[in-house]
HTML snippet that shows the backbone in 3Dmol.js (N, CA, C, O; Angstrom):
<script src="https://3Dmol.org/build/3Dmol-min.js"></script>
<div id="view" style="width:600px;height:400px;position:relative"></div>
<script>
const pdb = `
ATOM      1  N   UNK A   1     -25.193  15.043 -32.861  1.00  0.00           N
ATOM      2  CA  UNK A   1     -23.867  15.627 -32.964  1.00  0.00           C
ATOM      3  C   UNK A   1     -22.980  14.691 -33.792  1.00  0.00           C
ATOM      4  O   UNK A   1     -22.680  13.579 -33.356  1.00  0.00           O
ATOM      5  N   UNK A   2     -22.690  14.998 -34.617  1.00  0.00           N
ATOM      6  CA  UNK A   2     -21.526  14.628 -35.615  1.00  0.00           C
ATOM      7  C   UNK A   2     -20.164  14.433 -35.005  1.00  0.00           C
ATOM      8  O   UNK A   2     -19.869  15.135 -34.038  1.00  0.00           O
ATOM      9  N   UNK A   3     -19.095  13.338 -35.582  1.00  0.00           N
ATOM     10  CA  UNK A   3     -17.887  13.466 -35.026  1.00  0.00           C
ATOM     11  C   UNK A   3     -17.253  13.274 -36.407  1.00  0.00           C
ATOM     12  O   UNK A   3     -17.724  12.489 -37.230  1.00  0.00           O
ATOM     13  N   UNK A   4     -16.213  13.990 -36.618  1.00  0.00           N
ATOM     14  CA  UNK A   4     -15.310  13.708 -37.489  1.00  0.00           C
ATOM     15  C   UNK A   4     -14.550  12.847 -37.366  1.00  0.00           C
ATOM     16  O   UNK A   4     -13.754  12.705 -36.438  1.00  0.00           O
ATOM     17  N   UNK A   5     -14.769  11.868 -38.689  1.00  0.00           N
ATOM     18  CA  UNK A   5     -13.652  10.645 -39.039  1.00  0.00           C
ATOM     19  C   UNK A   5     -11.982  11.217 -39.001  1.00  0.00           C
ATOM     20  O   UNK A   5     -11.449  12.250 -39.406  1.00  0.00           O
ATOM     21  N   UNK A   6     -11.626  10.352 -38.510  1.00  0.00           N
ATOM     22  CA  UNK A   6     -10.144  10.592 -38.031  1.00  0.00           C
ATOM     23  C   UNK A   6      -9.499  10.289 -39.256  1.00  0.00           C
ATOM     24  O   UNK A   6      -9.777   9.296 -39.928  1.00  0.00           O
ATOM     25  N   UNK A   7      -8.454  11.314 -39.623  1.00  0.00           N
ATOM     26  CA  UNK A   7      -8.085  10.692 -41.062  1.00  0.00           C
ATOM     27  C   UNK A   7      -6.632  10.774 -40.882  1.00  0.00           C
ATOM     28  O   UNK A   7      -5.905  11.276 -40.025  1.00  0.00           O
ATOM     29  N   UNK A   8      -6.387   9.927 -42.289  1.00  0.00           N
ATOM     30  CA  UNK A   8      -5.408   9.225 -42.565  1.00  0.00           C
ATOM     31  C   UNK A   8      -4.497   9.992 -42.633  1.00  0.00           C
ATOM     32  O   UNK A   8      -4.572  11.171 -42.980  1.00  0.00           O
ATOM     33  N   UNK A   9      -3.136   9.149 -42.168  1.00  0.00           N
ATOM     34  CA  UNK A   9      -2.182   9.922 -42.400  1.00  0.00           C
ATOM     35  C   UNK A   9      -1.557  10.083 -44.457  1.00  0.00           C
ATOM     36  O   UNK A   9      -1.784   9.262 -45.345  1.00  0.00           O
ATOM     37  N   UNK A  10      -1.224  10.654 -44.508  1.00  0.00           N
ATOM     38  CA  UNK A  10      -0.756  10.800 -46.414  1.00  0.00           C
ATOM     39  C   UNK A  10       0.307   9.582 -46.256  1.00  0.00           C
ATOM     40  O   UNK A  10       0.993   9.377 -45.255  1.00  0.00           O
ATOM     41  N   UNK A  11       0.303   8.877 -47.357  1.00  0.00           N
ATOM     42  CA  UNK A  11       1.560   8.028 -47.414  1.00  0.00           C
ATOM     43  C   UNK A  11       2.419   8.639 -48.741  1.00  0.00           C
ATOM     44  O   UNK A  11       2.005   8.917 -49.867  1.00  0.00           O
ATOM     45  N   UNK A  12       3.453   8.714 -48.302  1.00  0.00           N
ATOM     46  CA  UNK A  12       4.424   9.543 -49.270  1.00  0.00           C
ATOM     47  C   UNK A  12       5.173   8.362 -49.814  1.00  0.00           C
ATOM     48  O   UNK A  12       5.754   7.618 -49.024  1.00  0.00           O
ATOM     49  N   UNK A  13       5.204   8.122 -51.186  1.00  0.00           N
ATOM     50  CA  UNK A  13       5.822   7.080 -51.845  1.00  0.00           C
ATOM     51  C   UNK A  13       7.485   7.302 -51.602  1.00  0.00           C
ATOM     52  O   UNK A  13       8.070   8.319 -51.231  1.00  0.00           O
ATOM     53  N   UNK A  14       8.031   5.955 -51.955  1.00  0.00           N
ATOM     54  CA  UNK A  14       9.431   6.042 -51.352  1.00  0.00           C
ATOM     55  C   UNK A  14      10.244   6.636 -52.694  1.00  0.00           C
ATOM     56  O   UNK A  14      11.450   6.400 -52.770  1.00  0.00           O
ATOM     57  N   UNK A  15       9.798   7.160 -53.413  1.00  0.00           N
ATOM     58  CA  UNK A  15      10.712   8.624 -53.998  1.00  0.00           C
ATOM     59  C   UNK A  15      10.605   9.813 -53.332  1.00  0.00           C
ATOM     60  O   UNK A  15      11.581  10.534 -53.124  1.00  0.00           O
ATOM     61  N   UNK A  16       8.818  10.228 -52.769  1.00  0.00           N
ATOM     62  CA  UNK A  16       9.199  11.011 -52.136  1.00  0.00           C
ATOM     63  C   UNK A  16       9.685  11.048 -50.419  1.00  0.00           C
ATOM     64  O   UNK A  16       9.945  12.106 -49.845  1.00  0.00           O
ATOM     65  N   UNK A  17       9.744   9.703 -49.759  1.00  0.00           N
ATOM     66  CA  UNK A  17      10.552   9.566 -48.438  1.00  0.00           C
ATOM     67  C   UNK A  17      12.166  10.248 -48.931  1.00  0.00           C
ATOM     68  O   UNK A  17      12.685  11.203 -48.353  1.00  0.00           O
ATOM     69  N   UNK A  18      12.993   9.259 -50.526  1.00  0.00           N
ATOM     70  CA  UNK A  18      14.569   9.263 -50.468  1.00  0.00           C
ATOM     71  C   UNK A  18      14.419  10.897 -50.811  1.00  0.00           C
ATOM     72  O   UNK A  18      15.414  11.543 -50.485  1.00  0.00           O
ATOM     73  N   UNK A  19      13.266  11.710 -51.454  1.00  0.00           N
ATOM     74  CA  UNK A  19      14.256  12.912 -51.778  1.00  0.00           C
ATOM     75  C   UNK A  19      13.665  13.739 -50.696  1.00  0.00           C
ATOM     76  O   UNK A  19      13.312  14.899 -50.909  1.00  0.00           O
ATOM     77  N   UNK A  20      13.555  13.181 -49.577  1.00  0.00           N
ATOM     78  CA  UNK A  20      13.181  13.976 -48.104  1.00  0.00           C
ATOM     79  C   UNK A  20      14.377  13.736 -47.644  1.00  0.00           C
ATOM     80  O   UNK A  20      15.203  14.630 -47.828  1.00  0.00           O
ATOM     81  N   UNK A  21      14.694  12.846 -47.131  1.00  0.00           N
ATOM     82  CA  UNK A  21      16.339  12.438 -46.819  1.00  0.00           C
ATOM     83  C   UNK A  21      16.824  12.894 -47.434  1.00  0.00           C
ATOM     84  O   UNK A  21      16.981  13.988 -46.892  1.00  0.00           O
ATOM     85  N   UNK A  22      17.466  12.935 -48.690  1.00  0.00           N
ATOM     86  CA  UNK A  22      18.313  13.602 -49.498  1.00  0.00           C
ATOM     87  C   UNK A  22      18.689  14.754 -49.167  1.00  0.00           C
ATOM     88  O   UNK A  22      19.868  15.041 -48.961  1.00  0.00           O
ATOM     89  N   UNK A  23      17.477  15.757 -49.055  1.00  0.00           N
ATOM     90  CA  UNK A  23      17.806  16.820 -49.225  1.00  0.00           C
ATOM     91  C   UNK A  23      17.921  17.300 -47.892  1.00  0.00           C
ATOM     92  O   UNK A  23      18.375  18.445 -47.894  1.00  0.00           O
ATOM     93  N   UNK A  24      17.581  16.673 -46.270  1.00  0.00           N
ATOM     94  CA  UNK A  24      18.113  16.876 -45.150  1.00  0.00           C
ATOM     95  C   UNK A  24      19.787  16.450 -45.077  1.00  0.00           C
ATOM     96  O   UNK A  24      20.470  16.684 -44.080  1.00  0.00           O
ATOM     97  N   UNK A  25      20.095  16.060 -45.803  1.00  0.00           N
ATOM     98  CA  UNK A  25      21.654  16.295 -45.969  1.00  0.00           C
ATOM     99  C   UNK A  25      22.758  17.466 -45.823  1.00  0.00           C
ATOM    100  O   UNK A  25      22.888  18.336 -46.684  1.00  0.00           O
ATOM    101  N   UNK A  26      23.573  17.400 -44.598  1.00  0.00           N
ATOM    102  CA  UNK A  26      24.286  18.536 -44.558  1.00  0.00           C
ATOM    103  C   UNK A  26      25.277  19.030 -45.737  1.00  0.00           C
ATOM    104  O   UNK A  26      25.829  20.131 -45.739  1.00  0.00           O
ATOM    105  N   UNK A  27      25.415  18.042 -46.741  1.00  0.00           N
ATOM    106  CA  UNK A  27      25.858  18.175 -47.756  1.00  0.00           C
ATOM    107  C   UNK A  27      25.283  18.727 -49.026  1.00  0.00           C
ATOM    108  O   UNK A  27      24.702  17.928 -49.760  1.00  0.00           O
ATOM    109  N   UNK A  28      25.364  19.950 -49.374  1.00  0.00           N
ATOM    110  CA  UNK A  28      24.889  20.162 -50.528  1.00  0.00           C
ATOM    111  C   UNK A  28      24.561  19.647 -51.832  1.00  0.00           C
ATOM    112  O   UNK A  28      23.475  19.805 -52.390  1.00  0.00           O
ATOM    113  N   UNK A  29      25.622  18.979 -52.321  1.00  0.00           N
ATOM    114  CA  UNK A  29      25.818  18.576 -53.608  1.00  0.00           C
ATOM    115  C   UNK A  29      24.774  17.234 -53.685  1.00  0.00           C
ATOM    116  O   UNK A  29      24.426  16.769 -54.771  1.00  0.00           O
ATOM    117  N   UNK A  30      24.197  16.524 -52.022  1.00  0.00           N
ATOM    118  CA  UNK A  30      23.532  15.785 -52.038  1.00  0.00           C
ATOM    119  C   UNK A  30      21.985  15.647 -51.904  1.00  0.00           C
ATOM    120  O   UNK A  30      21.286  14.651 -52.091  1.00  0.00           O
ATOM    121  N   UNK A  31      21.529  17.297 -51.417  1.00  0.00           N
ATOM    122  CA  UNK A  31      20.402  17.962 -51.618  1.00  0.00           C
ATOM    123  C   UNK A  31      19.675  17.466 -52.877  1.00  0.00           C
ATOM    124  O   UNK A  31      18.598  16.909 -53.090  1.00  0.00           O
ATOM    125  N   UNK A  32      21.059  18.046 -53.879  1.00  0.00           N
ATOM    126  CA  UNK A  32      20.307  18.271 -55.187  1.00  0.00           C
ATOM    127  C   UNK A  32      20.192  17.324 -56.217  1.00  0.00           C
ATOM    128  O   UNK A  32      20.110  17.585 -57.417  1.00  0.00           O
ATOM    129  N   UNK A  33      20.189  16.072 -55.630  1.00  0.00           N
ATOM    130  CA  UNK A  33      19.971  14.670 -56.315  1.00  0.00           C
ATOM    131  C   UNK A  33      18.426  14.465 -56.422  1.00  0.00           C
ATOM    132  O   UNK A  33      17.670  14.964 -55.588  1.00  0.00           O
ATOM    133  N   UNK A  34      17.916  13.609 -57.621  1.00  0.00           N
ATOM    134  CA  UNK A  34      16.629  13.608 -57.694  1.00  0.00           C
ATOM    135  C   UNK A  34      16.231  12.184 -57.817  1.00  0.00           C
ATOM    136  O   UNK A  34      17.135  11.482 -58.270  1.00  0.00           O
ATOM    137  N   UNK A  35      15.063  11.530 -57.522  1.00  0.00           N
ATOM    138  CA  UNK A  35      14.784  10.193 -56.754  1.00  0.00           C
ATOM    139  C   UNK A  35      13.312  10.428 -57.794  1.00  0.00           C
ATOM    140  O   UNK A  35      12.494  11.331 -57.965  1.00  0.00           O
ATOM    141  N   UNK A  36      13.562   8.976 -58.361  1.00  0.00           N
ATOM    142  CA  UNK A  36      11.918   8.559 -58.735  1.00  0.00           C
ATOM    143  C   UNK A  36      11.977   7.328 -58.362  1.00  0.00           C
ATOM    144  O   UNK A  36      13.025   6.786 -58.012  1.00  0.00           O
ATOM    145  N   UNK A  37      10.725   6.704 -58.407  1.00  0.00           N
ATOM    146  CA  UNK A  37      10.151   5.422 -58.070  1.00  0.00           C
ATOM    147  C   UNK A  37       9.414   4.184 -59.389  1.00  0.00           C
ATOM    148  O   UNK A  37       8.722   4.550 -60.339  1.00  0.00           O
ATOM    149  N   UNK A  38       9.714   3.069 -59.158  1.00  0.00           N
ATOM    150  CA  UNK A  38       8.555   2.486 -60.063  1.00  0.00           C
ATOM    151  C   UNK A  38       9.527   1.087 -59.819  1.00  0.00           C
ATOM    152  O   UNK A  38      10.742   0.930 -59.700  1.00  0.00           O
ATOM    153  N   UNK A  39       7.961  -0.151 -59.802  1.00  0.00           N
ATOM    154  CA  UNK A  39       8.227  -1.544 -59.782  1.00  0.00           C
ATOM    155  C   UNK A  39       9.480  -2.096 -58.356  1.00  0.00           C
ATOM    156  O   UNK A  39      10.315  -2.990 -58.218  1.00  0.00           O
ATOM    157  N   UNK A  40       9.000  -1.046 -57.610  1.00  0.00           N
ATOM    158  CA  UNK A  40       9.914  -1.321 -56.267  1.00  0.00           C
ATOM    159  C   UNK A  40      11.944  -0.795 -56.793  1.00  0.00           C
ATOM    160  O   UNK A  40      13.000  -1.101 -56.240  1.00  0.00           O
ATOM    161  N   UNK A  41      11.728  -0.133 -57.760  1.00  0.00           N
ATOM    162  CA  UNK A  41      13.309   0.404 -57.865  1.00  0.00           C
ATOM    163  C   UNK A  41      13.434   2.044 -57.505  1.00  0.00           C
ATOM    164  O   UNK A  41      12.666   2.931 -57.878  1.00  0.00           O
ATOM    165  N   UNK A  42      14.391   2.150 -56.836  1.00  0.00           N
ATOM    166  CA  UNK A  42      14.519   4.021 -56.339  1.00  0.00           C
ATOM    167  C   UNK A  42      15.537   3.988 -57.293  1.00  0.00           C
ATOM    168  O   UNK A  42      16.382   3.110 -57.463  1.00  0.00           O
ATOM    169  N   UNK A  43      15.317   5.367 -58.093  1.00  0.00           N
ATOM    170  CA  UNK A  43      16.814   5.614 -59.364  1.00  0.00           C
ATOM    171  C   UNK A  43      16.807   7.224 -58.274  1.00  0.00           C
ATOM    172  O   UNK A  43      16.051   8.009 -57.703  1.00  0.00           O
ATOM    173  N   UNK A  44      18.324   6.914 -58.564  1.00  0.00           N
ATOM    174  CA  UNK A  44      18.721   8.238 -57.877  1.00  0.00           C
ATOM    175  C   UNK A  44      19.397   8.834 -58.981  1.00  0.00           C
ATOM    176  O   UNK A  44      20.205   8.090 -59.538  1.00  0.00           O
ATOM    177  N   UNK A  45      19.248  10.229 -59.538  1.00  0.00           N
ATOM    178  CA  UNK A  45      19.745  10.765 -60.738  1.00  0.00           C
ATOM    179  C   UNK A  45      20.446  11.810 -59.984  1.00  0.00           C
ATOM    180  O   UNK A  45      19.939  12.013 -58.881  1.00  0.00           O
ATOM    181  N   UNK A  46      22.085  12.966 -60.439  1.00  0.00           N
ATOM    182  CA  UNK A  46      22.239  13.718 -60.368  1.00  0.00           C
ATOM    183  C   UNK A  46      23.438  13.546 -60.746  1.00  0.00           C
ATOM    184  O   UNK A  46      23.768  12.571 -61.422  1.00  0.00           O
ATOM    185  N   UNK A  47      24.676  14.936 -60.169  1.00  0.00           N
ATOM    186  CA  UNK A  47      25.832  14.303 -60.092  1.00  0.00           C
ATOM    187  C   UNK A  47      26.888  14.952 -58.765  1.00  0.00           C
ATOM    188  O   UNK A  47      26.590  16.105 -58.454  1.00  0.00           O
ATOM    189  N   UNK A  48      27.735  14.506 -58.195  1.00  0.00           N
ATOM    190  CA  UNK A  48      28.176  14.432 -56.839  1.00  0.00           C
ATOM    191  C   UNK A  48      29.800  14.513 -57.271  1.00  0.00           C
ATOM    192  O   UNK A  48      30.304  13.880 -58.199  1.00  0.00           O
ATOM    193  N   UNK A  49      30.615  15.607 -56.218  1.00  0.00           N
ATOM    194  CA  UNK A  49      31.605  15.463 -56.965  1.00  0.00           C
ATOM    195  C   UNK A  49      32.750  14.346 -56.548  1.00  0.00           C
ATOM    196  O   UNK A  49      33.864  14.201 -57.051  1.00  0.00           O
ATOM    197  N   UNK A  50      32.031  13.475 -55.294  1.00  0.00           N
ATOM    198  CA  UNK A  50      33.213  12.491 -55.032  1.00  0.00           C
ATOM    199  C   UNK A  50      31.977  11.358 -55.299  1.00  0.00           C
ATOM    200  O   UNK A  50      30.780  11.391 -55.585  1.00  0.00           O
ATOM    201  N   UNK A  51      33.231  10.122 -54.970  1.00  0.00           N
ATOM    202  CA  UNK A  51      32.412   8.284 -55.171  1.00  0.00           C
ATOM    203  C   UNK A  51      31.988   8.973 -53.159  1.00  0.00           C
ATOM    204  O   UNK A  51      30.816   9.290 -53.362  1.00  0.00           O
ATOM    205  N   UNK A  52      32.152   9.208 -52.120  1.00  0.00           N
ATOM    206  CA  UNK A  52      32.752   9.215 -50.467  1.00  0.00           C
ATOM    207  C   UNK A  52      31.061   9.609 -50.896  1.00  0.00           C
ATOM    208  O   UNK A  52      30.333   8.616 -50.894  1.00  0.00           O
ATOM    209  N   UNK A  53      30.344  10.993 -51.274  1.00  0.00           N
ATOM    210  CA  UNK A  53      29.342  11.379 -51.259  1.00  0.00           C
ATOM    211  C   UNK A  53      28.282  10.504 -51.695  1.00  0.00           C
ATOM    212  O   UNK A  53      27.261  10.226 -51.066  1.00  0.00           O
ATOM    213  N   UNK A  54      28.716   9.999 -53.117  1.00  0.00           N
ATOM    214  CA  UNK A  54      27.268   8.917 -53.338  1.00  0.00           C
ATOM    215  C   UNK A  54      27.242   7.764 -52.660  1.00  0.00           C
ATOM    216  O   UNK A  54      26.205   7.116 -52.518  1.00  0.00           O
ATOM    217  N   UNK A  55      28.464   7.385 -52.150  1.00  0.00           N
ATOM    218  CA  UNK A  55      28.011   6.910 -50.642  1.00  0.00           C
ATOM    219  C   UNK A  55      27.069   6.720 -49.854  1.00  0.00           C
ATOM    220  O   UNK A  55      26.239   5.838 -49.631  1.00  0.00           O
ATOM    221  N   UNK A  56      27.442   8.056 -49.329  1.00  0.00           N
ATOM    222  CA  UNK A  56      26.667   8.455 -48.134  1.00  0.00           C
ATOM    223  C   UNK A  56      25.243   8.939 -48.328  1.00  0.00           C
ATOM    224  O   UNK A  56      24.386   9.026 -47.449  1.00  0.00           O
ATOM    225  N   UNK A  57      25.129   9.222 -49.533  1.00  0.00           N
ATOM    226  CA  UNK A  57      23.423   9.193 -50.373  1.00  0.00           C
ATOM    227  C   UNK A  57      22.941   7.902 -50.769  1.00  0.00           C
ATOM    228  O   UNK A  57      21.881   7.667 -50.190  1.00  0.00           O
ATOM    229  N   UNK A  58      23.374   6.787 -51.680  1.00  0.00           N
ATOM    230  CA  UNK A  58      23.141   5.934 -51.094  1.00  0.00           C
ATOM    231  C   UNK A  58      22.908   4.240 -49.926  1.00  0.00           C
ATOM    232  O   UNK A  58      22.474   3.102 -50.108  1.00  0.00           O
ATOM    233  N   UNK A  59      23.520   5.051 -48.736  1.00  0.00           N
ATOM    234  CA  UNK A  59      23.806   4.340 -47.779  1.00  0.00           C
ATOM    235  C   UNK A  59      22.516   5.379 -46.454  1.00  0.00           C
ATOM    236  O   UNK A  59      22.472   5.049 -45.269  1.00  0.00           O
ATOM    237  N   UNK A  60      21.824   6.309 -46.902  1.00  0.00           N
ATOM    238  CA  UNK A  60      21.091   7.201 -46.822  1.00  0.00           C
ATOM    239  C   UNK A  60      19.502   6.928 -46.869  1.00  0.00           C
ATOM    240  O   UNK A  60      18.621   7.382 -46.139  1.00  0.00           O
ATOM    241  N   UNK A  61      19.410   5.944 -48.078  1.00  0.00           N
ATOM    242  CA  UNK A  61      18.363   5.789 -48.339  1.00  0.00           C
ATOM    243  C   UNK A  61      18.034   4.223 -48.753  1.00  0.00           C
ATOM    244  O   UNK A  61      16.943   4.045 -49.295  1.00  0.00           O
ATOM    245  N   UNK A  62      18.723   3.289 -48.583  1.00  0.00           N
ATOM    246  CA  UNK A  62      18.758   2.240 -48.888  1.00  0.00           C
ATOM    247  C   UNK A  62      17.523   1.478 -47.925  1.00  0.00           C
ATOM    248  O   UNK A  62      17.043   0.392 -48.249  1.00  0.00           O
ATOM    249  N   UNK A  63      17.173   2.108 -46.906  1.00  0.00           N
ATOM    250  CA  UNK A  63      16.156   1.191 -45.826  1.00  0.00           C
ATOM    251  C   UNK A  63      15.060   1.175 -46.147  1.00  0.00           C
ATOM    252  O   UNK A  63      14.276   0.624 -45.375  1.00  0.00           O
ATOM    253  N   UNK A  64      14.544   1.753 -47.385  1.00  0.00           N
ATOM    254  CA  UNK A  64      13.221   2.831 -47.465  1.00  0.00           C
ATOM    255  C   UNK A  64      12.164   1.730 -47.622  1.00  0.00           C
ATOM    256  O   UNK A  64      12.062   1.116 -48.684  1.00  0.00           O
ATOM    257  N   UNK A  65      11.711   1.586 -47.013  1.00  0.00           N
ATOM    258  CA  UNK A  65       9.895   0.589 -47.200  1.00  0.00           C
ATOM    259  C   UNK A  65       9.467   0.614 -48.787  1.00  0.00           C
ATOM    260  O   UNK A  65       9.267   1.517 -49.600  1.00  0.00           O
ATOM    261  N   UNK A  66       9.428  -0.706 -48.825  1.00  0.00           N
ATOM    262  CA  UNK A  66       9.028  -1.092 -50.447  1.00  0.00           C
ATOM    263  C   UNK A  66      10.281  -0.839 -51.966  1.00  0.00           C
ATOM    264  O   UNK A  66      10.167  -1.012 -53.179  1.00  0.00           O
ATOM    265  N   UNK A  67      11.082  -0.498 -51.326  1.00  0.00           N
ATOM    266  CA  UNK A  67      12.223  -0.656 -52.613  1.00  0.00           C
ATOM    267  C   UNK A  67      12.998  -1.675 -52.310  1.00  0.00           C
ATOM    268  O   UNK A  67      13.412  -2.031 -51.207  1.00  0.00           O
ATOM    269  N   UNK A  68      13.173  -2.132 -53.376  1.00  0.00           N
ATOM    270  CA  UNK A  68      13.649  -3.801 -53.504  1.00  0.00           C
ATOM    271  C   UNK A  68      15.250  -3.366 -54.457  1.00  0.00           C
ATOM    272  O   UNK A  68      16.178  -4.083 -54.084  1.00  0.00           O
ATOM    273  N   UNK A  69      15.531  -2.640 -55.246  1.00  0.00           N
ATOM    274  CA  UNK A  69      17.115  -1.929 -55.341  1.00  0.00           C
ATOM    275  C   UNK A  69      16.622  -0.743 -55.678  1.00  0.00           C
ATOM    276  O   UNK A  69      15.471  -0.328 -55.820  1.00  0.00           O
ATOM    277  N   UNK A  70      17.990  -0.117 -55.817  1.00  0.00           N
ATOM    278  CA  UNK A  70      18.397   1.170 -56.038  1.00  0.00           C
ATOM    279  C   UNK A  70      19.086   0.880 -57.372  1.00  0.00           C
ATOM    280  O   UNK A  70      19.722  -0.077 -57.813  1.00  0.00           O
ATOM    281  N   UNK A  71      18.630   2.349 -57.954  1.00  0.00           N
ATOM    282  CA  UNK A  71      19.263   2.570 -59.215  1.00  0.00           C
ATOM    283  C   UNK A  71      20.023   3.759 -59.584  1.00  0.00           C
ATOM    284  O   UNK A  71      19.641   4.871 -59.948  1.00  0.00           O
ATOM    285  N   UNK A  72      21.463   3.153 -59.366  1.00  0.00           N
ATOM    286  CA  UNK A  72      22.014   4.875 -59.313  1.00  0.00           C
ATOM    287  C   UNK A  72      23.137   5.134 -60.681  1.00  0.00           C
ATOM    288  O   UNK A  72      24.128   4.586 -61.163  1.00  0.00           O
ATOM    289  N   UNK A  73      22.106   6.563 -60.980  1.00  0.00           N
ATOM    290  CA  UNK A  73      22.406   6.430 -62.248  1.00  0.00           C
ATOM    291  C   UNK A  73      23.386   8.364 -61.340  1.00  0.00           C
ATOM    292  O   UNK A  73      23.564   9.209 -62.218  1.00  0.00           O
ATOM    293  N   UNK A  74      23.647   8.617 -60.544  1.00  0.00           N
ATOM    294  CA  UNK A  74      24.111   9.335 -60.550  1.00  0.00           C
ATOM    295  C   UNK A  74      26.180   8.809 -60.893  1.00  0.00           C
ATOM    296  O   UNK A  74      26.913   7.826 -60.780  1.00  0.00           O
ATOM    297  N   UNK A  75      26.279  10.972 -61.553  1.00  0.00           N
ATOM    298  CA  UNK A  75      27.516  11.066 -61.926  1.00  0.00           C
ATOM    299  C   UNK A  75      28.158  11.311 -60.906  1.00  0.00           C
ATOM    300  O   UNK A  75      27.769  12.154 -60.098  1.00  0.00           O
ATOM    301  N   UNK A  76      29.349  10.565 -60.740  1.00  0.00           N
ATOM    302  CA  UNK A  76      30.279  11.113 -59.962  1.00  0.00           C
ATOM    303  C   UNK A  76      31.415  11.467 -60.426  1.00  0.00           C
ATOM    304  O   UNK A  76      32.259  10.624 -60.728  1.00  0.00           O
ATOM    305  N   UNK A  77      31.659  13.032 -60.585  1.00  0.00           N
ATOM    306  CA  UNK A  77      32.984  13.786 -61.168  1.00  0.00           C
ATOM    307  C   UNK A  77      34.620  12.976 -61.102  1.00  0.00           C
ATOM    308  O   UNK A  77      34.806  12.409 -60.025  1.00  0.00           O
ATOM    309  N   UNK A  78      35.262  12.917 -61.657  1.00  0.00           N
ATOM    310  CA  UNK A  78      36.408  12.116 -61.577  1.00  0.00           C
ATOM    311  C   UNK A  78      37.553  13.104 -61.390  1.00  0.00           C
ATOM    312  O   UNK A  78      38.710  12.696 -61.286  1.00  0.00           O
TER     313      UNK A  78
END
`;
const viewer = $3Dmol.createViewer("view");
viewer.addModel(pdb, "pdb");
viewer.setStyle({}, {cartoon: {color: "spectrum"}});
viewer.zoomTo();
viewer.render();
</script>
């Protein structure tokens, strides 16, 4: 009788952890921000219409396992 190897859980790179968070945001405008990864930097791209929101996006995602800064290249409307 055979047993199946217990498998691994998926590890989701920390672009795709911040744009899981992101987009559990009760805030819309913060949904639709987009997150890549590389050399331990998260760039957060989009644009938000207050500074209060990119905030709270990134103060959101700043804990994330294996990013060493953030790169936020998002716009915030003036």
């Amino acid at each position: 009788m055979m047993t199946a190897e217990p498998t691994k859980p998926a590890r989701h790179s920390p672009a795709d952890i911040a744009a899981s968070i992101l987009r559990d945001s009760s805030y819309q405008p913060i949904r639709a921000l987009k997150c890549s990864f590389r050399d331990g930097v998260l760039t957060i791209e989009g644009r938000l219409p207050n500074f209060h929101m990119n905030q709270l996006a990134l103060t959101a995602v700043q804990d994330i396992e294996g990013v060493a800064r953030i790169d936020n290249k998002v716009d915030v409307a003036r």
